[in-house]
C-alpha positions as CSV (number, residue, x, y, z in Angstrom):
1,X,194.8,104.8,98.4
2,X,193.0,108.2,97.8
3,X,190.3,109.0,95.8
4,X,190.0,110.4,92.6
5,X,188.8,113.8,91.9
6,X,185.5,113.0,90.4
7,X,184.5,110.3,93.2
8,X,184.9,113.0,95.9
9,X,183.2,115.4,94.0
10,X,179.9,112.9,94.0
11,X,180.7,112.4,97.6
12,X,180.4,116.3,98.3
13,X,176.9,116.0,96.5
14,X,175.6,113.1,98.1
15,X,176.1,115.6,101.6
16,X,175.0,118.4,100.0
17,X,171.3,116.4,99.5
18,X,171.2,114.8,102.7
19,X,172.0,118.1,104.3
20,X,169.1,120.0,102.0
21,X,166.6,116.7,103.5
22,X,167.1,117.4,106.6
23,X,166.4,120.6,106.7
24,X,163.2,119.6,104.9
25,X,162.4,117.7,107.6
26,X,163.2,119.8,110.6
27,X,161.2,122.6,108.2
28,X,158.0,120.6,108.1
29,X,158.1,119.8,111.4
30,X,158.6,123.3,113.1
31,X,155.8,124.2,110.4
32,X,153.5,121.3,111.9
33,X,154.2,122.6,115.5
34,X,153.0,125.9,115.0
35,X,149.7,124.4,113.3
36,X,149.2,122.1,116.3
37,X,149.9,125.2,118.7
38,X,146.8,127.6,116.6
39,X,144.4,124.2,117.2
40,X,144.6,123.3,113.4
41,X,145.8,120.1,112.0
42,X,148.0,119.7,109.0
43,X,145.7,119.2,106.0
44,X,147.2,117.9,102.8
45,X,144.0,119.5,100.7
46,X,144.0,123.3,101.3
47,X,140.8,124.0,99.8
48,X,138.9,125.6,102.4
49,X,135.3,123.9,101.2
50,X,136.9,120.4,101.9
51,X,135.1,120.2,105.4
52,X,131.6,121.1,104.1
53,X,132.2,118.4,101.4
54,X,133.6,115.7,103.7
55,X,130.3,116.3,105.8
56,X,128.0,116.5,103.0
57,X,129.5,113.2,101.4
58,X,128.8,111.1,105.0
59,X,125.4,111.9,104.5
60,X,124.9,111.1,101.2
61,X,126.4,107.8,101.5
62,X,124.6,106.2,104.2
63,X,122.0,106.7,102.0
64,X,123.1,105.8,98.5
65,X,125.5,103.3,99.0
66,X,123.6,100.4,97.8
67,X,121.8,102.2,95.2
68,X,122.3,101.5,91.5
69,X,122.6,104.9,89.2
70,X,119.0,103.8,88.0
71,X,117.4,103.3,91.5
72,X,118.4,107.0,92.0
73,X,116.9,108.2,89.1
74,X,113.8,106.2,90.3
75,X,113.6,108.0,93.6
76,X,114.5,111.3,92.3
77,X,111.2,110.9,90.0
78,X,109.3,109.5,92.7
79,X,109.9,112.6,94.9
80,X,109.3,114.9,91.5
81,X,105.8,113.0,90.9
82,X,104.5,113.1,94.9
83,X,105.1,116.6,95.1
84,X,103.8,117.5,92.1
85,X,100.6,115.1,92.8
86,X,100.2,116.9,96.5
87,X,100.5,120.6,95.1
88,X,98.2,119.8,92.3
89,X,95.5,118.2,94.8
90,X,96.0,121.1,97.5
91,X,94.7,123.5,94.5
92,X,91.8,121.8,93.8
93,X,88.2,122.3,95.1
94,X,86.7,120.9,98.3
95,X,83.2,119.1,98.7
96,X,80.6,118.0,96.3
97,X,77.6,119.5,95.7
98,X,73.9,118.0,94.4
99,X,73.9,118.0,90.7
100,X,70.0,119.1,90.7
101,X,67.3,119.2,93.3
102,X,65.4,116.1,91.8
103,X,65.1,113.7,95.5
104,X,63.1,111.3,93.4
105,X,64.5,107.5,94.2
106,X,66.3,107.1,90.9
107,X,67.2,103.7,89.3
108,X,70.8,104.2,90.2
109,X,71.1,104.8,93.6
110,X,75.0,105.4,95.8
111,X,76.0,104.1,99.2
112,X,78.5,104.9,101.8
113,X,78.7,103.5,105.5
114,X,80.8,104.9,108.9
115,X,82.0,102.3,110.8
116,X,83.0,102.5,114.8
117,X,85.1,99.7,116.9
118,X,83.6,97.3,118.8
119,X,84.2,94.5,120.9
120,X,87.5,93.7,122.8
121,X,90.2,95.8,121.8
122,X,87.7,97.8,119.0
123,X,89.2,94.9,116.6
124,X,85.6,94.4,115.5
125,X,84.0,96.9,113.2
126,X,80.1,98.0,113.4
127,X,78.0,100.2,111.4
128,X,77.1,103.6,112.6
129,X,76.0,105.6,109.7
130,X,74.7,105.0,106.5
131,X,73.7,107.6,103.4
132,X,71.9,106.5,100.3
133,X,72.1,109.2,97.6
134,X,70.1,109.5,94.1
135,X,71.9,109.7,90.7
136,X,72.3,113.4,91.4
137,X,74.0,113.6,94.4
138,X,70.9,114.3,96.8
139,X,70.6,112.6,99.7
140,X,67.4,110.1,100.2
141,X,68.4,108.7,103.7
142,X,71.4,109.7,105.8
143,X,71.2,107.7,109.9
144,X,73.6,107.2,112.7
145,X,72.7,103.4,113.6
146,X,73.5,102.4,117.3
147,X,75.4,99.1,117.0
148,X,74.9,95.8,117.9
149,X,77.4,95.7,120.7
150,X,79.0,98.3,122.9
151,X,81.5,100.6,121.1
152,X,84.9,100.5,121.7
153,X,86.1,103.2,119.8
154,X,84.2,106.1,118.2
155,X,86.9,106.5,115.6
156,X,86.3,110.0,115.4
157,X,89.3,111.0,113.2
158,X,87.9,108.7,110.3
159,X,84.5,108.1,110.8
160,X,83.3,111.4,112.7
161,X,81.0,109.6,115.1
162,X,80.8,110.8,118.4
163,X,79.1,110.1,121.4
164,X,76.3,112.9,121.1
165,X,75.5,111.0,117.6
166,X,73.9,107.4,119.4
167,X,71.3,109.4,121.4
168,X,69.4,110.3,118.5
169,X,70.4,106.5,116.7
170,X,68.1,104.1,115.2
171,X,67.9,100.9,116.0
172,X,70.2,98.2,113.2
173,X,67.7,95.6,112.5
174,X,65.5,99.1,111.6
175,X,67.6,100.7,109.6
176,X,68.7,97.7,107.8
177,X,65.2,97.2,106.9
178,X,65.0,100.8,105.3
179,X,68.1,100.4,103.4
180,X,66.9,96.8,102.1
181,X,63.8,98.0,101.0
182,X,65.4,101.3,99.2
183,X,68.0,99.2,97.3
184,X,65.9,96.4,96.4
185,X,65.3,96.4,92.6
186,X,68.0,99.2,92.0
187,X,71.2,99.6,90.8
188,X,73.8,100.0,93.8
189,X,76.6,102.1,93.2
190,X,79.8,102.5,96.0
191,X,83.6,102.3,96.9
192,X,84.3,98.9,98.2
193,X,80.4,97.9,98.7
194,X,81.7,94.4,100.1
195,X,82.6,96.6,103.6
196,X,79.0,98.5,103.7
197,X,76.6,95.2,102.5
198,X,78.8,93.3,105.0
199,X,78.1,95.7,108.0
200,X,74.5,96.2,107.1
201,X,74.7,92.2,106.7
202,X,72.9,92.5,103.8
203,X,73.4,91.3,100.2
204,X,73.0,92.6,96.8
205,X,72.9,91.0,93.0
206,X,76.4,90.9,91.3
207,X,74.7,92.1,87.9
208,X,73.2,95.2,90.0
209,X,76.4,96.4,91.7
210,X,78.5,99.0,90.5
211,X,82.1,99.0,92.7
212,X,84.5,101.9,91.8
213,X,87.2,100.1,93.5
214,X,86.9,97.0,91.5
215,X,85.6,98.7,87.6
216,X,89.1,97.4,85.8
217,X,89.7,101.2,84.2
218,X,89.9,102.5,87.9
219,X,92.4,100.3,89.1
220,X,96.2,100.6,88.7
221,X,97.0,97.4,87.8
222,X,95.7,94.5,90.6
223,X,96.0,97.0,93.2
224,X,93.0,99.2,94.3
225,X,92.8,103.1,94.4
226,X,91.3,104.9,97.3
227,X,88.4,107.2,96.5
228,X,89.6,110.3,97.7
229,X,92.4,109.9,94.6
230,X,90.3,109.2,92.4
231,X,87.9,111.9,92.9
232,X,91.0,113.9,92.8
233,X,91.9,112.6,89.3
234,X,88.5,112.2,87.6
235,X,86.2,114.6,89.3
236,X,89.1,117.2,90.7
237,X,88.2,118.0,94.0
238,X,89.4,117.1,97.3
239,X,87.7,114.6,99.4
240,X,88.1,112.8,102.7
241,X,91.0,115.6,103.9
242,X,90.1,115.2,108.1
243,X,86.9,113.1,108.7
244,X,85.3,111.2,106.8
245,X,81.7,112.3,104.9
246,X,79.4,109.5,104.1
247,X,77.4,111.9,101.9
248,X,80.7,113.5,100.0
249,X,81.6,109.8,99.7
250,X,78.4,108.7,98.5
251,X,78.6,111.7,95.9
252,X,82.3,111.1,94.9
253,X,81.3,107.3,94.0
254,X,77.9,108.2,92.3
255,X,80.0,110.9,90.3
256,X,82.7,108.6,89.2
257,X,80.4,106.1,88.0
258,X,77.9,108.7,85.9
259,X,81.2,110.0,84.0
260,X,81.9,106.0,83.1
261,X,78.5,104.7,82.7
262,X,78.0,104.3,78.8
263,X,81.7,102.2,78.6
264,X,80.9,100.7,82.3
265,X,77.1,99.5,81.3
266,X,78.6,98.2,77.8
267,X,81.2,96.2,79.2
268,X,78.8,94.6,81.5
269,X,76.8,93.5,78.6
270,X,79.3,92.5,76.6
271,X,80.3,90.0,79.4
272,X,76.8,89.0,79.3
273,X,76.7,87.8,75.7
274,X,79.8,86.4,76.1
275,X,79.0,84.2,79.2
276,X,75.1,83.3,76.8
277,X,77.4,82.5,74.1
278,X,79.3,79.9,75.8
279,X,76.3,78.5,77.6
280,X,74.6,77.8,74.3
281,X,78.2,76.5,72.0
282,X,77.9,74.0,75.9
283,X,74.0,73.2,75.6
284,X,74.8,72.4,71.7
285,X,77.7,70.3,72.0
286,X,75.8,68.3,74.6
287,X,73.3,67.4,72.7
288,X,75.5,66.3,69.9
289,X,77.0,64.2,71.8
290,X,73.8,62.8,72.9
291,X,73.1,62.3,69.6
292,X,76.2,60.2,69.0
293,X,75.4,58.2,71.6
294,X,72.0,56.9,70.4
């Protein structure tokens, strides 16, 4: 039986497209040789910036691939706000100067200590400087102290103590005597004074301290600021940029604490009347109900 005209007429077509596939593929694959042959792969995307933005996306996500759209945002303001905060402190000024040239032992004197490492493994730390300054910045006593016990480590990049420094060092117990006499009776103003009363092992009244790194409108939140920021913020200059300066710091804290004294001094005696006032509605409601009682 033979076919009719219009089946072999689909039959001639249906060669006709496997012929033109064929060729396709023998095409592409002659065209793939010669690629392989130059040292080039077949790429299906010819734009020529693909490689640069394969690379630059396998870099970026090793880093980002956990991050949410907001956490990005976070750290791009994070990096916006340190580098704004280190260009605007490398403008500022460097080093504090005396205010006046009154040396008179004012009722508001400032305190900064140097510390050195001692004992096994310098774990330990001693006191081997100490600065008292007046209410305007001059200094009233400034001496290296030789320690207690043999000195690990001089700490030189911090504290700037060194060697040479101990041959012309007092004695502790006499400089601790000095400083206890100079304090005594005055208000004691400093950056962490727990650290400098603790390695002069002395102690202080709570009503006449004055810590910069505890006042509540220094702080960021329950966390502590270091001085050198916030003489940076309040007082704009730079502080504490290689080794450390008892006298700058000594300054920097006394500084801080003259620019908040009215709101400082008034808090402190509103806590006062506060803490009376409760003592007294206490001493009164004890005696009424002695009263009842009876």
């Amino acid at each position: 039986m033979g076919l009719g005209p219009w089946a072999m007429r689909t039959w001639d077509w249906i060669g006709e497209w496997r012929g033109i596939g064929l060729l396709e593929v023998q095409f592409r694959g002659e065209w793939m040789g010669k690629q392989a042959a130059v040292g080039r792969s077949w790429n299906p995307n010819p734009n020529p910036n693909w490689a640069q933005l394969q690379s630059k996306l396998r870099t970026c996500t090793s880093c980002t691939a956990n991050d949410s759209v907001l956490g990005k945002r976070k750290r791009k303001r994070k990096r916006k706000d340190s580098c704004s905060d280190s260009d605007a402190v490398a403008d500022l000024p460097s080093g504090l100067n005396p205010l006046s040239h009154d040396t008179s032992l004012t009722k508001v004197l400032a305190i900064d200590c140097e510390m050195v490492g001692v004992g096994f493994q310098a774990t330990k730390s001693a006191l081997a400087r100490v600065t008292l300054v007046n209410s305007c910045g001059n200094v009233l006593y400034d001496q290296y102290v030789r320690p207690l016990e043999h000195i690990s480590d001089y700490r030189t990049r911090i504290s700037g103590i060194r060697p040479n420094h101990m041959i012309k060092a007092k004695d502790f117990w006499a400089v601790q005597q000095t400083v206890a006499d100079l304090i005594k009776g005055h208000i004691l103003v400093g950056h962490a004074l727990h650290h400098d009363l603790k390695a002069l092992l002395l102690s202080h009244p709570k009503s006449d301290t004055r810590d910069t790194s505890e006042y509540e409108p220094l702080r960021r939140g329950s966390k502590t600021r270091a001085l050198k920021d916030l003489a940076a913020e309040i007082l704009r200059v730079k502080i504490q940029q290689k080794e450390h300066c008892p006298v700058e710091d000594a300054r920097a804290a006394m500084y801080i604490y003259n620019k908040h004294k009215k709101v400082w001094e008034k808090s402190l005696k509103d806590q006062v009347r506060r803490k009376n006032k409760l003592k007294d509605k206490k001493k009164k409601k004890k005696r009424i109900d002695a009263d009842l009682k009876i």
